[in-house]
C-alpha positions, 0 to 999 in steps of 0.5 A: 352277553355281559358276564358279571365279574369278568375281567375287562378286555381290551385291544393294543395296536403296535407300530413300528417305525425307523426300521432299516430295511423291510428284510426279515422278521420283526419277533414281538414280545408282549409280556405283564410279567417283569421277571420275564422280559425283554425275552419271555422265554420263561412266561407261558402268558407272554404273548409272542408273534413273528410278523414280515418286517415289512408289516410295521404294525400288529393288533393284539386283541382280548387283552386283560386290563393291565400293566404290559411290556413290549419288546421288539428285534428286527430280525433281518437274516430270519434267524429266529435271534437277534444276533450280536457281535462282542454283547453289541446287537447287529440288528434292531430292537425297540421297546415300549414307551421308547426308553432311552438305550443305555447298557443292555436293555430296559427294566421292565419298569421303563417299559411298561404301560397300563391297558385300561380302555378298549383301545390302546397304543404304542409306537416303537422306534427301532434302534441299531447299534451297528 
């Protein structure tokens, strides 16, 4: 049933590649709210999964039309944080549309990507620091 005035829905297929092991968790976050990533802590529209590491791949369906983030750890040891050492992270992270790895992390802006048709993509490199 077709509902006149109903915002456009759509499906994201993330991958993942370059990982270093398949141990862990990789924790996703999927957020259209710049003030809240890489984290999401704060977004109660952000959506988030923990997956096996060794999935390499996730479907986020029902998706408005939109402007999104997405922002990847690879959390080997399951701690449910991406650890660091000295502000350095010791296990892998990736984002959306790749953005080179400077200081930190990307601006939500270097991440970003619209959703505008049914099916949509992005493939994520992971990067690890040490």
């Amino acid at each position: 049933m077709l509902v006149l005035g109903a915002a456009p829905i759509a499906r994201l297929d993330v991958s993942v590649s370059q990982m270093r092991s398949a141990k862990g968790m990789l924790r996703v976050c999927l957020t259209a709210d710049p003030e809240n990533f890489p984290a999401c802590v704060d977004d109660a529209d952000a959506i988030t999964r923990s997956v096996p590491a060794d999935a390499h791949a996730m479907r986020f369906e029902g998706l408005p039309h939109g402007q999104y983030a997405v922002a990847v750890i690879h959390d080997e040891n399951g701690n449910r944080k991406l650890d660091t050492f000295a502000g350095i992270p010791r296990e892998g992270f990736g984002f959306s549309r790749n953005p080179p790895i400077r200081f930190g992390a990307p601006r939500f802006a270097a991440a970003r990507f619209a959703i505008t048709g049914d099916a949509n993509q992005q493939q994520i490199k992971m990067h690890y620091m040490l």
